[in-house]
N, C-alpha and C positions, 0 to 999 in steps of 0.2 A: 837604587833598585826600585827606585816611585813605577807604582804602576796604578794609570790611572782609570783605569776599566778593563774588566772579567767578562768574556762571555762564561755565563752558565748552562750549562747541557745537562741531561737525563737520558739515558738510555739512547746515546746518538743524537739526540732533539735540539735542538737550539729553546730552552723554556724563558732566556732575556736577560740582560744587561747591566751589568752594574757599576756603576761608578763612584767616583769620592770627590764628597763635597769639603775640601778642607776648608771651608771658610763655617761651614755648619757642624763640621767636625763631624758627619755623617755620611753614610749610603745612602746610593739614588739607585732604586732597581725599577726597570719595566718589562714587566712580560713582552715576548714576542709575540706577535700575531698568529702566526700561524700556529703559535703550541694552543691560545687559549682555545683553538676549535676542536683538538685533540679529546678536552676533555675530562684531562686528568687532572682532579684539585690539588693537585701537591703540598698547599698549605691553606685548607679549607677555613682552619679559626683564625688566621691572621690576614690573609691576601688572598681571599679567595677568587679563582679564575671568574665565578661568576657575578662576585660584587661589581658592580657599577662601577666603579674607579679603575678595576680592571677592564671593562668592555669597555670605558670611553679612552683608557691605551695610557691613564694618568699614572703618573710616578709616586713608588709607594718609599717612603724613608724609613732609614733604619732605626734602631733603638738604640739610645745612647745611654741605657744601663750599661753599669757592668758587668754583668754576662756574656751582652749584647755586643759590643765593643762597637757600636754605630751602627752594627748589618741588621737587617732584619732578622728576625729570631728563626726563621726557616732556615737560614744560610751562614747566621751563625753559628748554627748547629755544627757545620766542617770544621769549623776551630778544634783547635784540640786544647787540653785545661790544663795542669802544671806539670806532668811531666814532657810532653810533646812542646810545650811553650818555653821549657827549661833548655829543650834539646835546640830549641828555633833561636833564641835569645846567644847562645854559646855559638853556633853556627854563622850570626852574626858578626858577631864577637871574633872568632876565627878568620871571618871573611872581610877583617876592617872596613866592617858596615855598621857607622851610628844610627843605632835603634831611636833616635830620631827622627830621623828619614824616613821610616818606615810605616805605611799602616797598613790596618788591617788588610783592606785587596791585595796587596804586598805580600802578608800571609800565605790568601787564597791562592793566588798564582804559586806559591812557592809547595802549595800543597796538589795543587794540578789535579791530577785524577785517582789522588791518595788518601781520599777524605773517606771516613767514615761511611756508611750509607751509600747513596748512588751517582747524589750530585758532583758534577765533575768541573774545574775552571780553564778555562785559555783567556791567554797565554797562560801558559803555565813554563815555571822554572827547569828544564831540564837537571837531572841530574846522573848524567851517563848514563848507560849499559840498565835500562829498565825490563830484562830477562830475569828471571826466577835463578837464584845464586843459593846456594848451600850455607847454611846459617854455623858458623860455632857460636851457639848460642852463650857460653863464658867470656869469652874474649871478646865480645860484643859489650856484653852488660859489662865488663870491667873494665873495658874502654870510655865506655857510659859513663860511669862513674867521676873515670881521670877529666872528659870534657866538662862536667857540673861543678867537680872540686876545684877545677885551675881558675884561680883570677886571671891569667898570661894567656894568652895565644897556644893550643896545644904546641908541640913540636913536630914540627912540620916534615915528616919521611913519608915515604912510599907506601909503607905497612898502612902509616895513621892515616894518607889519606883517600885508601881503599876503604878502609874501616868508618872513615867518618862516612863518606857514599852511600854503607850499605847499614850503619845506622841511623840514618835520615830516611832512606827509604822504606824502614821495617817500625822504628819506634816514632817520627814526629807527628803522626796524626791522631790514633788516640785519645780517648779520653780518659779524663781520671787524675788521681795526683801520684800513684803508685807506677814508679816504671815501667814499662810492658812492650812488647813487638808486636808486630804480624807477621803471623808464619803459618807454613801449612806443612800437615804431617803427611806422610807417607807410612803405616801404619806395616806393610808387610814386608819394606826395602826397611821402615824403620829411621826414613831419614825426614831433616827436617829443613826446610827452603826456607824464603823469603816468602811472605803472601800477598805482595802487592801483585797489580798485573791481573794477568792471565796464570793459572798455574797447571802443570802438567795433569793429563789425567792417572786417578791413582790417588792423587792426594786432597787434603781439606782444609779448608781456611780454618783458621785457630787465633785467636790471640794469647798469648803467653805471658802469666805474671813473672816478675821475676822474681823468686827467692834471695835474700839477700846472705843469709847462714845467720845473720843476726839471731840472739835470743828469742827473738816474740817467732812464733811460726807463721807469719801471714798466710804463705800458701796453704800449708797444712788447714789453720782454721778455716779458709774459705771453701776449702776442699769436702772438712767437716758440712759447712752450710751448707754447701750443694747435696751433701749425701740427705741433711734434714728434709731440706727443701723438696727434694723428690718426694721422701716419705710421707711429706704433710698432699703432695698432690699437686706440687707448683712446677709449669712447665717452664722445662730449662734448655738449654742446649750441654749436649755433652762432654761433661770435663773430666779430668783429671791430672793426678801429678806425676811429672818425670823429672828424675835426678840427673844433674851433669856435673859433673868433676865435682861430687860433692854438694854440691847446690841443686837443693830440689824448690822445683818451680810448677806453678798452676796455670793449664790450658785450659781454654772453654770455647767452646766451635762458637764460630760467628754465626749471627742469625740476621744481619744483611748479606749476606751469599749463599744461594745454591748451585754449586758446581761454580761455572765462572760469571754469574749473572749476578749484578749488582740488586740490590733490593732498595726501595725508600725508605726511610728510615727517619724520624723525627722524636727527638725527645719532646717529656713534658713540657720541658722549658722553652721549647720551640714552638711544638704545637698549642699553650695556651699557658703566655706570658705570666698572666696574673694569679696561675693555681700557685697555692703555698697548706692545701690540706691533701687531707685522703676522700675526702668529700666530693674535691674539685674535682678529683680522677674520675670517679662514677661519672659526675656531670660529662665530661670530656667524653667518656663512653657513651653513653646517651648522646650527644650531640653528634657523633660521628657515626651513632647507628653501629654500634658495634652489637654481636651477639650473645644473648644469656651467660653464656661461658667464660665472656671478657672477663664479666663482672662478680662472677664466683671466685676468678682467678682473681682478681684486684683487691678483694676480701680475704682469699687465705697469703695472699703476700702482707697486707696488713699486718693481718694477725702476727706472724710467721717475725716480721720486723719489731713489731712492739713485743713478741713472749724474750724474743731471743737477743734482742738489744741492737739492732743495726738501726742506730742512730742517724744516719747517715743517708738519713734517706730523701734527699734532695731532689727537686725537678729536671737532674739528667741520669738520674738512674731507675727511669722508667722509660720507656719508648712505645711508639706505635708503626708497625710497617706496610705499604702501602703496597700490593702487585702490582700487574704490569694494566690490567682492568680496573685499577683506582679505588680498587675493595681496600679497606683500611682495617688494622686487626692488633690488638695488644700483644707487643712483642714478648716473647721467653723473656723470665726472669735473667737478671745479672747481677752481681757486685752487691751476693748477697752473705754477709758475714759479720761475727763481731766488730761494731764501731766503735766500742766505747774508747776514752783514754783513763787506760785506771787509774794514773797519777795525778789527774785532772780532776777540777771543783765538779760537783752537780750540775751547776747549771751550762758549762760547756761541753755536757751528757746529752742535752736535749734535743727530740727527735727535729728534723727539719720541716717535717709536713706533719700537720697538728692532726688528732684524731678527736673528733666534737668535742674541738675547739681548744685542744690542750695538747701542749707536748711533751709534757714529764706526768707523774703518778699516773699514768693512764691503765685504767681498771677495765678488769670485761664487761661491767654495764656500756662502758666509754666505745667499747668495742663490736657490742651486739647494737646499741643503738645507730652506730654509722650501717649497721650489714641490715637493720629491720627499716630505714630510712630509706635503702637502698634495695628493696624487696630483693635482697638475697636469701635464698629458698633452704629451708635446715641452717642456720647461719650459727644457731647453738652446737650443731654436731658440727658442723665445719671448726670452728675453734677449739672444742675438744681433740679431734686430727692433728689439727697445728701443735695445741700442747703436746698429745703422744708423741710426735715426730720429734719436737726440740727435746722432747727426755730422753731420748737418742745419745743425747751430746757425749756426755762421759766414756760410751763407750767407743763411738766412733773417735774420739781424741783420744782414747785410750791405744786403739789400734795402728797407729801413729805414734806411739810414744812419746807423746809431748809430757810436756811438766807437769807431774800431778797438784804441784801446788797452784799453778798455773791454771790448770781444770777445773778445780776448786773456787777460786776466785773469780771464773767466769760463772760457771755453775751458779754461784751465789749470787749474780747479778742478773738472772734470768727474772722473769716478770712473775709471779706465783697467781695463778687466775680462780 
């Protein structure tokens, strides 16, 4: 399956080339010429169209972190992270292809114009009939399940491998380590497709967690989050939970598409490699010229993260989206919800991105000095907000019937300010 160069596209565009250096174990990318007149900085802190390395047409290498996997951080952004890499790996697997042979551009083609965001790749891997297909959303995710669980080669019939087709086109791009699809609802017919593509009008892109019926309620609690999150003032895209055969599962609209138009899309960890605080975000807003209201919001998600305990808050669960006029803008909140593991030590409790300078016991002096650092305006009533909103919890878990002991024991782990 070696594939030894990608063209990459945006919006129709041809934006430049990428290839693999096996002997450097790295990506070789070059802008095309005629995108850098267009305009558009697509990765202004990493390879920007106007640095000089770009205008003299020189070859920018990737990073050979692990997040990285050799691409540069703009384009490794289309990787998807353990569930979609779990779905690619077993697919391999399937298709007696040693995961040897294969790298990352290998990936990208294989994710074609499935990625995340806007970026698209050619060659890309075909994989039949790429029309909008009607989802059973159960038989999907329990099909899901049987390809992770098997060491063997699924069993090769008709049924499975319709099914593997149209669970490669809906769940491997993704991010995250929690199962999930693309799909899009149909809200008055009530039905729910496939979201890759183009999709009929009437309906909306969605990505779909999967409930698993297991004891912990993921969907539920995140569901909870979203309801907090609103209440403290944190903009989100609109979600909710629908049950199927039993199993209820969490949707949250996408916020790379409106209607059928792809958005740009860049995580943290894309757009500025070496952030690992909540500090570095500010800076990133300021460097990118974002407005007032970036940076209010980037404050009550803080907050919102340290009262409520989403630990987890790592440099690709934040983003920035780019129009079609190169205006860059902090994306709606996501993937916001209890992180902790309650059966887990303290210290593999601790948040990912530090708040002045710390990422456990963190206090509201820890928290008004990053927002008075950051001339965020009222930044003491803003975290009173956050608090009321997270006192929220017990009831909105309540009205879900989850486990009161359950409630309890998250309840007590909340941050007391």
């Amino acid at each position: 399956m070696e594939t030894n160069a990608v063209k990459v596209k945006l919006w129709g565009m041809d934006i430049g080339y990428l290839s693999w250096d096996r002997k450097a174990g790295a990506a070789i990318f070059e802008y095309e010429p005629s995108f850098l007149e267009q305009g558009l900085d697509i990765a202004p802190l990493t390879m920007s169209i106007h640095s000089p390395r770009s205008r003299k047409q020189l070859p920018w290498t990737g990073d050979k972190g692990k997040l990285y996997q050799g691409l540069p951080p703009m384009i490794a952004d289309s990787l998807p992270d353990k569930w979609g890499n779990s779905l690619f790996k077993a697919w391999l697997r399937d298709n007696n292809i040693p995961a040897r042979q294969i790298n990352p551009i290998d990936h990208l083609s294989f994710i074609g114009s499935r990625s995340m965001g806007a970026l698209e790749y050619e060659p890309a891997r075909e994989l039949g009939d790429n029309s909008a297909f009607s989802v059973d959303v159960q038989k999907l995710y329990e099909f899901a399940k049987q390809v992770l669980n098997e060491r063997e080669t699924t069993v090769r019939n008709q049924e499975n491998s319709i099914l593997w087709q149209d669970l490669i086109k809906i769940s491997s791009s993704p991010g995250g380590k929690r199962p999930k699809a693309i799909v899009a609802l149909n809200d008055t017919a009530g039905e729910i497709i496939s979201g890759q593509g183009f999709i009929p009008e009437g309906f909306r892109h969605h990505i779909l967690k999967y409930g698993d019926n297991s004891a912990y309620p993921f969907a539920g609690l995140e569901y909870v989050y979203y309801r907090m999150g609103l209440d403290a003032g944190i903009k989100m895209m609109p979600s909710e939970l629908r049950t199927y055969e039993g199993a209820t599962h969490f949707l949250t609209g996408r916020f790379d598409r409106m209607g059928n138009e792809k958005i740009h899309t860049q995580t943290l960890a894309a757009m500025s490699p070496s952030s690992d605080s909540y500090e570095d975000i500010f800076a990133v807003i300021r460097r990118l010229n974002l407005p007032y209201e970036d940076s209010k919001q980037q404050y009550l998600r803080m907050v919102f993260n340290v009262i409520a305990r989403n630990v987890d808050d790592h440099s690709k669960n934040l983003s920035f989206c780019m129009n079609r006029d190169g205006v860059w803008r902090l994306s709606p909140a996501y993937d916001l919800t209890y992180s902790v593991d309650l059966t887990a030590p303290a210290y593999s409790n601790r948040h990912s991105l530090t708040v002045n300078g710390k990422n456990e016991d963190i206090v509201r002096r820890d928290l008004e000095t990053v927002g008075r650092n950051n001339d965020i305006q009222n930044y003491k009533t803003l975290t009173d907000t956050v608090a009321d909103a997270v006192a929220g919890f017990e009831d909105y878990a309540g009205e879900l019937n989850m486990d009161k002991k359950l409630i309890e024991r998250i309840k007590a782990d909340f941050i007391k300010l």
